[in-house]
N, C-alpha and C positions, 0 to 999 in steps of 0.2 A: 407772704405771697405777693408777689410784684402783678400790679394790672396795670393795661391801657387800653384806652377808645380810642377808637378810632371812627372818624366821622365821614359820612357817605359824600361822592360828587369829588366838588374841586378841592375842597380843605381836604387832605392826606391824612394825618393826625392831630387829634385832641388829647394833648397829655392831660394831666389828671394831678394834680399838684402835691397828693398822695403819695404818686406815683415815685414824684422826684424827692419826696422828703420821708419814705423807708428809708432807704439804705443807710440816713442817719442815726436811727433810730434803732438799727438791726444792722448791728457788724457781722454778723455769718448766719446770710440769704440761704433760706431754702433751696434746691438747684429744681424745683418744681415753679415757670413758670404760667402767670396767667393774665389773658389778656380778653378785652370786651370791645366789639366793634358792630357795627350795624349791618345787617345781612344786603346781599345784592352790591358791595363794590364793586366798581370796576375791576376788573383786572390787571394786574401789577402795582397796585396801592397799594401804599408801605401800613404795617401791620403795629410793627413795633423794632427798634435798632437790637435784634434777639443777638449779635455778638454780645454787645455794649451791658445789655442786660445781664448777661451772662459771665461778666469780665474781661471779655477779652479784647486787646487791641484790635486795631486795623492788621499791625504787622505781623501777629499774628495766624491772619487769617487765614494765607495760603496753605502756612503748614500742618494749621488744625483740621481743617478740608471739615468746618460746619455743613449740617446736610439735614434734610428733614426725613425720616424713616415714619410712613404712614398707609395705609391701605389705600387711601385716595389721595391724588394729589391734589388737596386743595391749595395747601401754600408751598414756597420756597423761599429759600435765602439767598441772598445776594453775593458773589464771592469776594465783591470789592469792597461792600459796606458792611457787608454784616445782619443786614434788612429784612426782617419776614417780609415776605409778599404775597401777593393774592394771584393765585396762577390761573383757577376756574372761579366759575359762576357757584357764589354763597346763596344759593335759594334756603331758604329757613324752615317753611311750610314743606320745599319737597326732602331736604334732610331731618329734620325732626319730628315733621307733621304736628301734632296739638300738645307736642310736650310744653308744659311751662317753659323750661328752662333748657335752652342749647346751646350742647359745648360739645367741641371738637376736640378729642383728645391726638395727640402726635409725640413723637420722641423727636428729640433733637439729638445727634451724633457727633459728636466731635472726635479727631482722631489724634493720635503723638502728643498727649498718650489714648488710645480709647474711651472715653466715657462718655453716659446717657443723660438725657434731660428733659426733663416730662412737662411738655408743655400744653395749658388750655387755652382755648380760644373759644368764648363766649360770640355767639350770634345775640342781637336783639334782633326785635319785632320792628316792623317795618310796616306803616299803612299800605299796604301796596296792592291788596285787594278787598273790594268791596261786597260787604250782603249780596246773595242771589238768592232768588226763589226759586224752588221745582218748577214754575211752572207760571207765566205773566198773570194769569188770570183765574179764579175759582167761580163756583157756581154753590149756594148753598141757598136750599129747599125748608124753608121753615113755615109751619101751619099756623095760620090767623090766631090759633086756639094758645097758639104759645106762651105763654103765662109772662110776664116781665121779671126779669131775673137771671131767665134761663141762659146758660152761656153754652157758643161755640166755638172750638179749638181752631183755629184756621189753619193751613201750610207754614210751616214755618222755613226761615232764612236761614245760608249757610256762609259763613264767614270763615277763612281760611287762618289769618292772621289771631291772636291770641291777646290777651290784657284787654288795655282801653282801645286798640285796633281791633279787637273783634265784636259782634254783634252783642250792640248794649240795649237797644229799644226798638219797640215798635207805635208806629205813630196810626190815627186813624182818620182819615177826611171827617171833616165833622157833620152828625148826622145827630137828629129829633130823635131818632128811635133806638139807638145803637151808639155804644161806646165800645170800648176796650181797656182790656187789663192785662198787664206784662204778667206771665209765669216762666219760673226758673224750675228744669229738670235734676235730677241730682246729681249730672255730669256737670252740672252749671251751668249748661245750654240755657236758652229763653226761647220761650214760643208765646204764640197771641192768645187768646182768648176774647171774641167777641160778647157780648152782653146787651141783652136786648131789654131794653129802659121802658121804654113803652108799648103796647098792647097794638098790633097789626090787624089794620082791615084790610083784605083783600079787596073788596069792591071798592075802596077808596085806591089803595096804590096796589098792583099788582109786584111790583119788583122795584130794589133798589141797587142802586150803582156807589159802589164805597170802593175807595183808595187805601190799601195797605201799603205804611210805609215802615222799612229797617232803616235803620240808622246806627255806627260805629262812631266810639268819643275817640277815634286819630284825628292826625291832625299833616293835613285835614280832615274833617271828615266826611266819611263817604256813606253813599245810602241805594237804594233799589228799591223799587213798587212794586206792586200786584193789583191786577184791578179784581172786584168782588162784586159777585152781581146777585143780588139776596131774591130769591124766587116765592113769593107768597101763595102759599097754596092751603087747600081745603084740610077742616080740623081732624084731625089723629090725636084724640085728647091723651095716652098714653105714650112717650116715646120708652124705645127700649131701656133697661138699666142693667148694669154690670152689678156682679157677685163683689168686687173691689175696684175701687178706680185706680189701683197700682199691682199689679201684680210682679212679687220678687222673687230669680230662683238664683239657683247657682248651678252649673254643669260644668264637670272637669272640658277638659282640652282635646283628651284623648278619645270623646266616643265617636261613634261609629254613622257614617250618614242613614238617616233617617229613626235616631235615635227620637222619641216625646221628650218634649222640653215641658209643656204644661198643657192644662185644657181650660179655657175661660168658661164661662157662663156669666148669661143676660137672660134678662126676661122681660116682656110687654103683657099689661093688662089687658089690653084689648085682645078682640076675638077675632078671629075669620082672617083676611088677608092682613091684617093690620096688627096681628102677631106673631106671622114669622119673620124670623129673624136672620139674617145673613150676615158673613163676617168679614171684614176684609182687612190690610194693612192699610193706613193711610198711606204711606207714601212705599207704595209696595215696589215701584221700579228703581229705589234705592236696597232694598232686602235683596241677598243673594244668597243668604246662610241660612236663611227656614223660610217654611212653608204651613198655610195656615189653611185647614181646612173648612170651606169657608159655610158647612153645615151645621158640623159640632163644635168648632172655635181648636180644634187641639193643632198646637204647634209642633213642628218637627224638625230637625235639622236637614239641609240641603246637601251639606259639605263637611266635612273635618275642619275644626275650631283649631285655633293658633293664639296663645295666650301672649306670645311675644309679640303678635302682631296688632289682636283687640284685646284689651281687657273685659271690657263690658258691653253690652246692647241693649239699645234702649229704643223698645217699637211701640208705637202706636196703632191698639186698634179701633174700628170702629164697628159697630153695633147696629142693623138698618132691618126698620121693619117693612113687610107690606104696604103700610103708609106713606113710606121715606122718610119717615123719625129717623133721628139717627142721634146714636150715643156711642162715647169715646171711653177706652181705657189706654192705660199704658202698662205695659211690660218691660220689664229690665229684665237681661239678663249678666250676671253675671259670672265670667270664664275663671276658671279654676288652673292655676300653673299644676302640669305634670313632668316629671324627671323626663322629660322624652327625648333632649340635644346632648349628643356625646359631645365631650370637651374638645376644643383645637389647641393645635400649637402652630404659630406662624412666626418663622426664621426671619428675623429683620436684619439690616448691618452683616451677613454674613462674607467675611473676607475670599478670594480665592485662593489665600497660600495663608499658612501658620508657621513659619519660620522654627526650625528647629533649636537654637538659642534663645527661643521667649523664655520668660524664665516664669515661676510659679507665681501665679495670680493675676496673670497676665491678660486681659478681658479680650474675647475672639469673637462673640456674637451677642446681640439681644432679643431675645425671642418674647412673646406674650400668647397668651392663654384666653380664649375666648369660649363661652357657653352660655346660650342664647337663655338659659333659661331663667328663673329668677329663688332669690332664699337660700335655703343652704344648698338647693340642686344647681344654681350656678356658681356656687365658691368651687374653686380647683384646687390643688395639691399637684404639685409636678419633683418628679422623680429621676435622674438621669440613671440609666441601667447599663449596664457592661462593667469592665475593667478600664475605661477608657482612663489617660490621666485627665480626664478635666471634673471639676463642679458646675453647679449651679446655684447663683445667689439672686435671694430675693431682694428686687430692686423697687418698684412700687407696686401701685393695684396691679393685678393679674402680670407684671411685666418681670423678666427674670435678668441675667445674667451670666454668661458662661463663658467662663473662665478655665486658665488651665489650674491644672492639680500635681504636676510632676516634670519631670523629665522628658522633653520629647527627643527623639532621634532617627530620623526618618531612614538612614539606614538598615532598622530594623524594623520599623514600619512606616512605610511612606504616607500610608493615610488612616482614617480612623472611621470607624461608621459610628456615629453618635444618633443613641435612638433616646427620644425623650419620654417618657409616659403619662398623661395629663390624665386625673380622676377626680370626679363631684364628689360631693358630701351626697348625691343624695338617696334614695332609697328604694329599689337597690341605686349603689352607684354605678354611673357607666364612664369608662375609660376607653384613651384612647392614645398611639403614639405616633411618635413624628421620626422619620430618620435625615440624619441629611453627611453627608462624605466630606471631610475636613482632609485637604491634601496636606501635606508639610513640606515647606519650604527648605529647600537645600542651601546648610552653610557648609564655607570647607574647615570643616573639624578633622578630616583624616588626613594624614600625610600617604604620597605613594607607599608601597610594601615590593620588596624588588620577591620573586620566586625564588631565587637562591642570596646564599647570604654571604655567597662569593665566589667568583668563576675562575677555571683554569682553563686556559684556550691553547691548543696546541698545534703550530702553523709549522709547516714545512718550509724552509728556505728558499728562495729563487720561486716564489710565489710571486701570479701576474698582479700587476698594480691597479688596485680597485673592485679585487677583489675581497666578496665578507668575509669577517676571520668567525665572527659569532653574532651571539646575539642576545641582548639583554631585555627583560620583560618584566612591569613593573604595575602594578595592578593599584587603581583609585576609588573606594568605592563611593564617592561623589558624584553628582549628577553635572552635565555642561562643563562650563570651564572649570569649575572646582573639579572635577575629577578626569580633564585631558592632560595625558603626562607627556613631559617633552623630557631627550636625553642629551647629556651634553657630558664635555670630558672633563673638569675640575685640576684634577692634580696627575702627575705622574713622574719616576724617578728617571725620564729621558727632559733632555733642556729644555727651556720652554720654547724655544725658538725653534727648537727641530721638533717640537712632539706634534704639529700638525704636518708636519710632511710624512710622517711615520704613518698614523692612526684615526680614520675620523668617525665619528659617528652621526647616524642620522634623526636626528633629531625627533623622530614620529614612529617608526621603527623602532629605534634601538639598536638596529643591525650595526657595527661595527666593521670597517674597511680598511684594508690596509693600503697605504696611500703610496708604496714603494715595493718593491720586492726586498725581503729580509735575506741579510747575509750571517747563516749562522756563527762564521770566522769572527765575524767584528760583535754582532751583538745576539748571545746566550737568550736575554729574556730581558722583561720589562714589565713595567710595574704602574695600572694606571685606577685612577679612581674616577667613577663614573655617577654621575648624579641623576636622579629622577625625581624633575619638579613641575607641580601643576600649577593650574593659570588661574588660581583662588585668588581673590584680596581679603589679606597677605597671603604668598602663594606659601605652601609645603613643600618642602624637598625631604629625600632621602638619599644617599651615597651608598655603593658598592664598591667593593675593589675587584677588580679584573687583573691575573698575571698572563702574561704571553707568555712562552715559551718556544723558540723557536729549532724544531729540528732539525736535522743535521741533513745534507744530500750530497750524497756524490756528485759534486760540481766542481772539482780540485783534481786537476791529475797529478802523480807524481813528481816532484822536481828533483831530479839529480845536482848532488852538490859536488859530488866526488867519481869517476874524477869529469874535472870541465877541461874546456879549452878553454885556451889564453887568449887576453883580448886581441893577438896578432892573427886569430883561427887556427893557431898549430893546434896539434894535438899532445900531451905528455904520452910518456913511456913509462912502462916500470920495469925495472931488471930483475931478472928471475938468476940467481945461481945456479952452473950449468951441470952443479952437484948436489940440487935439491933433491930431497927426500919426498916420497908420498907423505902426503899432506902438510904438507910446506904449504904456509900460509905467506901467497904471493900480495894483494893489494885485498883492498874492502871498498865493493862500491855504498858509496852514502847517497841514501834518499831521503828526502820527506817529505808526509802529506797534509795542506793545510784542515784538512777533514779531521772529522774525529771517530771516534768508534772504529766499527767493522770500515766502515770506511777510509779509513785509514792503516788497518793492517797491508801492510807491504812484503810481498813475496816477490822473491827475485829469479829469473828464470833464462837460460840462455837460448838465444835465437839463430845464432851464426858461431862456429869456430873454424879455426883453422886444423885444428887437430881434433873432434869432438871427443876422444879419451884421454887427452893427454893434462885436463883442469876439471876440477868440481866446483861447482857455486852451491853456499849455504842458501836453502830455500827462504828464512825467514832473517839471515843474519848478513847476507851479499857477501859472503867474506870466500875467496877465489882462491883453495887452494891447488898444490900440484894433484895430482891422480895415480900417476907414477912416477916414474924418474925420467928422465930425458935420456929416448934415444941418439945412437949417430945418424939416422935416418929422419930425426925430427928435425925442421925445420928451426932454425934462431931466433924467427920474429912470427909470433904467433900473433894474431887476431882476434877478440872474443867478441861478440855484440850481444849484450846482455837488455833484458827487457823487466823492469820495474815496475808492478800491478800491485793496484788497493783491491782490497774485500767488497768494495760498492757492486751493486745491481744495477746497469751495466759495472762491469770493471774499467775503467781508467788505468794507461800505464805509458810509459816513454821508455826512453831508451840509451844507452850508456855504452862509448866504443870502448875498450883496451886496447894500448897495443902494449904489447910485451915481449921481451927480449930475453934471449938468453945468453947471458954475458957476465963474466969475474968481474969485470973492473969497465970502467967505462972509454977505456981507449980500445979495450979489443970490443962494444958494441956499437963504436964507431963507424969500424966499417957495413956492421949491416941497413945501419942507418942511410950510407949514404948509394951505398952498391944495389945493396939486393933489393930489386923491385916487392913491393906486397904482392901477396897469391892473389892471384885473378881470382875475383866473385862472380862461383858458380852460376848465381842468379841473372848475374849481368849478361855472363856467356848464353843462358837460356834463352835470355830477351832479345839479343842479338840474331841466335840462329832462326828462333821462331817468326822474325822480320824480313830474315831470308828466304824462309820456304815460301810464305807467303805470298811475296815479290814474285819468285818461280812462278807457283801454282798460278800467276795472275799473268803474266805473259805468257805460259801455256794454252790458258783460255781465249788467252786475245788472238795467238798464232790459229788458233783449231777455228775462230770463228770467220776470220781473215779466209784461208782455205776456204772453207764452206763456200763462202761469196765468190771467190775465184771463180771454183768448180761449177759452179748454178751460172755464173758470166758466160762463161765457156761454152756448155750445154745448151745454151737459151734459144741458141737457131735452128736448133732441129726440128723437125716439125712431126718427129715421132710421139709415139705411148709417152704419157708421164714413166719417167726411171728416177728412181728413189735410188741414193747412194749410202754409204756409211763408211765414217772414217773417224778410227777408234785410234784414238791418242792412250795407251796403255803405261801404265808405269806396272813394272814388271813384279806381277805378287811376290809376296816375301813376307806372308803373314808370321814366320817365323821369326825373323827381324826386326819384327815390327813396324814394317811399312806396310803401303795401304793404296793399290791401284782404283784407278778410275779410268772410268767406261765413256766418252761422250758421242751420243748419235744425232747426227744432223742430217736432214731429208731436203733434197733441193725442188720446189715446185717450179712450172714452167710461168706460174705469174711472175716469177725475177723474187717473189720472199722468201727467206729461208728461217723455218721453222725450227728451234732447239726445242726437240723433242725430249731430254731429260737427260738427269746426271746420276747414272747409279753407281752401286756400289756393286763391284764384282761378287763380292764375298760377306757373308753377313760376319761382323765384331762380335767378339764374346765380350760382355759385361766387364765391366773393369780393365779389360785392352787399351790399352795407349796407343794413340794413332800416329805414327811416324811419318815423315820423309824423308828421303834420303837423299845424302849429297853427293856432289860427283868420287868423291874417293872413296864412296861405296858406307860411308857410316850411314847411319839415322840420329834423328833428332825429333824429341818429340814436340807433335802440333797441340793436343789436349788430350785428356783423358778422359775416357766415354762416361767414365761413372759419375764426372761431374758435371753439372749442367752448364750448359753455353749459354744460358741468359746472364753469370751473372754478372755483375758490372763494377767495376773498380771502386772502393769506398773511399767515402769523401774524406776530407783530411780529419783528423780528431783535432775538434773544437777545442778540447780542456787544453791544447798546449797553447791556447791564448788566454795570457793573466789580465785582469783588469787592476786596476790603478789601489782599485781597493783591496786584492787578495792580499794576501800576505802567506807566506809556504810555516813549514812547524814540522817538529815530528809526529813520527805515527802514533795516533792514539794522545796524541798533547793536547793538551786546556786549559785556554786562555787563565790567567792565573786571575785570581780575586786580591788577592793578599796584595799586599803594598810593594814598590816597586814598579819600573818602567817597561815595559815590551815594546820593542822596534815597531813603529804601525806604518810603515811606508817600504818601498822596494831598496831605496837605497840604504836607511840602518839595517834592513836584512843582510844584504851584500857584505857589509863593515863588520857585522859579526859573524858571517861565514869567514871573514879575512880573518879576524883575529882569532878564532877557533883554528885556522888553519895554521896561523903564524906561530898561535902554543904549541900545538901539534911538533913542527920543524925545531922550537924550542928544545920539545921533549925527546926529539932524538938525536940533535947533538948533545942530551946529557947535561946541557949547563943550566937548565931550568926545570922545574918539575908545571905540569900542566895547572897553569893556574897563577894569581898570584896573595896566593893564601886564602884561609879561609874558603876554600873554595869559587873565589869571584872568576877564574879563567882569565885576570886579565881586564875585565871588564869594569869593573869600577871607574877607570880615568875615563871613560865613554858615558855610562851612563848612572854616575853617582855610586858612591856607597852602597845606599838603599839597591841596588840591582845586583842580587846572589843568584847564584847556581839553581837556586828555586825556582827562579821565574825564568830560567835560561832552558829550553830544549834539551836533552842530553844527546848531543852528535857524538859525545865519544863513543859508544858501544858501535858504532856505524864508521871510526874514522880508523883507517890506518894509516901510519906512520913508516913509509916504504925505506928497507934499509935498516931499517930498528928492533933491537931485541924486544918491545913494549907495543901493546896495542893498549889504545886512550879505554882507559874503564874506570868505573868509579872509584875505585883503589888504584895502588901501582900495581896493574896488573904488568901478567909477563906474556910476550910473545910467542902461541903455539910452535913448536918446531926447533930444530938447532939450527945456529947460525951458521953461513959456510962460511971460509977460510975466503977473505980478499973481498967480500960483500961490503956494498957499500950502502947509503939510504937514501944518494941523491938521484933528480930525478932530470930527465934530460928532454928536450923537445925533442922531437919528430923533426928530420931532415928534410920531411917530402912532408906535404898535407895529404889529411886523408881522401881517396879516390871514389868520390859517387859513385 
């Protein structure tokens, strides 16, 4: 066991040479130190170097975090030095009182790694206070008759300090008739005893004047008086005498106030007033725990006894007759320990978090066990109760240890209630428990967990940009930043350099944005891997894969490939044989739509002809044959305006002219080419006339309102009745015709205004009637039709016939190919293999070539590689015809519906004239 002293005042420390020449002697130090200093230091006086003692460096220090764990803070450590110190006032008397021996016990803490250290600190005695007496002065009555011998007990002195600092003697002025003699109590105490030497006359001296002195062997030492003043009075030859001059008991702890402790008896020989007896304490304004009845002598308790507090008492009484004799006993009593203090438990060092990583035996708290009482009723046994994982390990007297026992993982318990159970030995025993809430510290042991364990997100094409496509969610069950999950995009099978313009995500959310509008033509789907990582050190991640998928919109109108006009604006012709048969198959108009699905099914439908019975159009196939045969009453040069519609919601469609002829050979379709005007369009003629009535009816209005003002000019001077006139512009009924008069009345007032009074209608319209005008050579033409509304308003052009840079056209129901090989992606290799489709075409109906150049390529291989087959090409043949040719393009050598006529030819000739708006 390691000590040091330490010395009072200026000197700091007095090592101890002891001190420094253990640790040679003992290579593995008890971790129990102890040290011995003088009580009453100053405050912040070094104690002892408790790192140094202890082992540990300086540089240590900061990270060990030394500390002193104690119920009072009498010391502390030093953070820099390592230094017990003195924090309060070491009073010795008022923390021990009269124990022999005072020691402070305390733990010392150190922490990384946690462990305890028991350390004592011995107080010595200090002279620092002096003998007092109850009371400066006494007064003692003794009879002439007093025999020499006789002794009295005087007041005795009280000395705080203990050893040779507390009260060793009492000294007496010197005196002819009176001495003294030191007696020792069995606590140890001392009291005086005066002793009267020689025989008292009162008529010689009535009273004497004596000096009692205490005196203590410190050093220095110190002392206190009493002055005595001896009163000589008349003989009372009997003084009282006690039954014992020590009376001994013992009384437990526990009784009850005003339990009998004992009853004295005295007795006086003499008679009359000079035998009775009265009883008192001597120093009765120090007693507060009994009460002395001061006829019969019996003692009784005042109060409840505390064995922790006194052990023993020790009273003086005294004995006084009628006379003022007076005789002295003493009493002891002695207190008896009872089981009466339940045990404690007090939490020292407890941390505010317990890290879920500590791992088994890991030291969390030191606690100790306190019970006031003494023997086997104050020895404890401590017990930890629950499932908790921790132990308890006994580390010195009454002090423990708790440590973990297992696994912790605050995810599935954050915190722990740890109750302790403390019980005596003694009889019965009494227990008692402690709880205290141990939180667990969060590490990141989880990594995120996504909800799903992969997403399919399904986006419509021509979606606004920045808009969310989904949304990913990813759950931590980590507390703060270990369990905030941030999301971000990792990998994906678009470039890297284009996948943030594609796709982003938000980092805190999860939501997912599409950073463009998707074109489902160019890109089908995509493919991207998303990560969910929180903000642990080291942080966790987890990845999900997310596919796009992008559906399809009717945002592609039809594109006519067949037939076009030439880059001059002619239009082509096809010659029709002027001996075709019904269903003679005249030309095929070719469409296609960059769409796909329903939306790209193409149905073909006629809008305009010049003969509406004399051609039939295949609904789903374009292919234009005759209807009947050609009369002499049919026109040569027929017209068709055909209209091209997808299956999308709206429909999308465009529009395709023919012009067709009927002619053997191409020098007799010559002349209609260049003579016979095209049939006027109906529609055109409509738009025309309806511009005319219009014009009419509006200078009608203007003449009738003209008039009116005339007539009311004219009139104005009279200075007759207001006259009202009427002047009805009529267009003459003829509802059977289908024209349609109007009524207009105009009233002329004499202020010079003239009021139009309204526009009716003569004749009310049946529903569905067509409203005519009629022109001067007595026709009509109609203005509108009643059934339809007049609001509504000319529709604005269709947007789908503008392509953007990125469409590309396909056929109906076509999909971008996967498989290996090249696809035209720009407008002009579209164009190049419409040429070259078109050029095999013309191949294949002069016969000198079959469609294609082998293998099926079409041709196209010197364009665009080997690697590009018939697979990844459209199929235009089913759409194309071959005008002039026994053969229409199919995926065999197909053969052309119909017989051939005699002097047909396959070539095709521009248009003499362009066509007319």
């Amino acid at each position: 066991m390691r000590e040091a002293a330490a010395q009072r005042l200026p000197v700091q420390r007095r090592p101890i040479i002891l001190f420094f020449l253990l640790p040679l002697f003992c290579p593995a130090l008890s971790e129990q130190i102890r040290y011995k200093i003088p009580e009453e230091m100053p405050t912040g006086s070094v104690v002892g170097n408790l790192a140094k003692d202890l082992g540990f460096t300086v540089q240590e220090l900061p990270t060990r975090k030394l500390r002193i764990s104690s119920e009072k803070p009498y010391f502390s450590v030093s953070a820099t030095s390592g230094e017990l110190l003195v924090s309060s006032r070491l009073d010795r008397e008022q923390i021990c009182s009269k124990k022999p021996e005072c020691v402070l016990e305390f733990e010392a803490v150190a922490e990384n790694p946690l462990n305890f250290y028991h350390v004592d600190v011995e107080l010595e005695d200090v002279n620092d206070h002096m003998p007092k007496f109850p009371h400066t002065s006494f007064e003692l009555q003794i009879s002439e008759s007093t025999k020499p011998g006789t002794r009295f007990i005087l007041g005795s002195a009280h000395d705080a300090d203990i050893g040779t600092n507390s009260l060793q003697n009492y000294q007496l002025s010197p005196s002819d008739h009176f001495s003294l003699v030191n007696k020792e109590k069995s606590d140890g105490s001392k009291y005086p005893e005066m002793v009267l030497k020689t025989p008292l006359d009162r008529e010689k001296q009535k009273s004497y004047h004596l000096t009692l002195t205490a005196l203590d062997f410190g050093h220095p030492p110190l002392n206190s008086t009493a002055q005595i003043q001896v009163l000589v009075t008349d003989a009372n030859d009997n003084p009282p005498v006690f039954s014992q001059d020590i009376y001994r008991v013992s009384l437990p702890e526990n009784v009850h106030p005003g339990t009998t402790v004992l009853r004295v008896v005295a007795t006086d020989q003499d008679e009359g007033v000079n035998s009775e007896i009265t009883f008192s304490f001597r120093e009765a304004g120090h007693i507060t725990q009994f009460s002395l009845d001061s006829n019969t002598g019996e003692i009784t308790t005042l109060d409840t006894l505390d064995f922790e507090e006194v052990k023993e008492y020790s009273l003086i009484l005294e004995a006084k007759d009628g006379g003022g004799m007076i005789a002295q006993c003493t009493v002891e009593i002695e207190v008896l320990d009872e089981n009466d203090h339940v045990p404690e438990v007090l939490f020292q060092s407890l941390p505010d978090l317990v890290m879920e990583d500590a791992e088994p035996g890991t030291h969390v708290a030191l606690l100790k066990t306190r019970d006031k009482d003494s023997g086997r009723n104050g020895e404890v046994l401590c017990k930890l109760e629950g499932g908790a994982p921790f132990k308890i390990l006994t580390s010195s007297r009454n002090t423990y240890k708790l440590v973990t026992d297992g696994v912790l993982d605050r995810e599935q318990n954050p915190e722990y209630n740890i109750t302790i159970r403390a019980t005596d030995k003694g009889d019965p025993p009494l227990s008692s428990s402690s709880s205290v809430t141990l939180r667990i510290g969060d590490v990141n042991d989880n990594a995120p967990v996504f909800t799903k364990f992969s997403y399919a997100v399904h986006v419509a094409e021509n979606n606004p940009p920045g808009a969310s496509i989904a949304q990913v969610s990813a759950s931590d069950p980590d507390l703060g930043p270990n369990g905030h999950v941030s999301y971000s995009i990792i990998a994906s099978d678009l470039e890297p350099k284009s996948l943030w313009s594609y796709v982003s995500v938000n980092q805190d959310s999860g939501v997912v944005f599409a950073q463009r509008a998707f074109d489902h033509e160019q890109l089908r789907s995509f493919q991207l891997t998303l990560q969910a990582r929180d903000q642990g050190s080291p942080p966790l991640s987890a990845n999900v894969s997310m596919r796009v998928l992008v559906g399809d919109r009717n945002d592609n109108a039809p594109r006519v490939l067949y037939p076009a006009l030439e880059p001059d604006g002619s239009a082509l012709f096809d010659m029709v044989p002027r001996a075709a048969e019904p269903g003679y198959l005249v030309t095929k108009v070719v469409a296609v739509d960059a769409d796909s699905g329903h939306n790209a099914w193409l149905s073909y439908h006629v809008l305009q002809a010049s003969d509406p019975g004399l051609f039939s159009l295949g609904l789903r196939t374009g292919e234009v044959r005759t209807a009947r045969a050609l009369g002499d009453r049919d026109a040569a040069r027929q017209r068709l305006l055909v209209a091209v519609r997808d299956g999308g919601q709206p429909p999308l469609s465009a529009t395709a002219t023919l012009h067709l002829i009927f002619a053997d050979s191409l020098q007799e379709a010559l002349p209609d080419l260049s003579d016979d005007p095209l049939p006027s369009d109906p529609q055109s003629e409509l738009q025309f006339y309806l511009v005319v009535a219009l014009a009419l009816i509006s200078v009608l209005f203007l003449l009738a309102v003209i008039l009116a003002i005339a007539l009311r000019l004219r009139h104005s001077s009279s200075s007759k009745a207001w006259g009202c006139f009427q002047s009805e512009i009529v267009i003459p009924p003829s509802y059977n015709d289908g024209t349609l008069s109007y009524s207009y009345n105009l009233c002329a007032a004499p202020t010079g205004k003239a009021e139009f009074n309204s526009l009716s209608c003569d004749d009310p319209l049946n529903s569905g009637q067509d409203i005519l005008f009629g022109d001067p050579a007595g026709g009509a033409f109609p203005l509108w039709n009643s059934s339809e509304s007049t609001s509504h308003q000319q529709a604005p052009p269709n947007t789908d016939w503008r392509f953007s840079q990125a469409q590309r056209p396909g056929t109906s129901g076509s999909q971008n190919g996967d498989e290996t090989g090249t696809w035209p992606n720009n407008q002009f290799d579209t164009e190049m293999l419409q040429a070259m489709i078109l050029a095999s075409a013309s191949e294949a109906a002069d016969g000198s070539s079959t469609l294609g150049g082998g293998a099926g390529t079409m041709g196209l291989s010197a364009r665009y590689g080997p690697q590009f087959t018939l697979q990844h090409v459209p199929d235009y043949r089913q759409n194309v015809y071959i005008p002039g040719s026994n053969a229409t393009l199919t995926n065999a050598a197909g053969k052309r519906d119909g017989k051939a006529p005699a002097g047909g030819n396959g070539n095709k000739k521009k248009s003499g004239k362009k066509e007319k708006k």
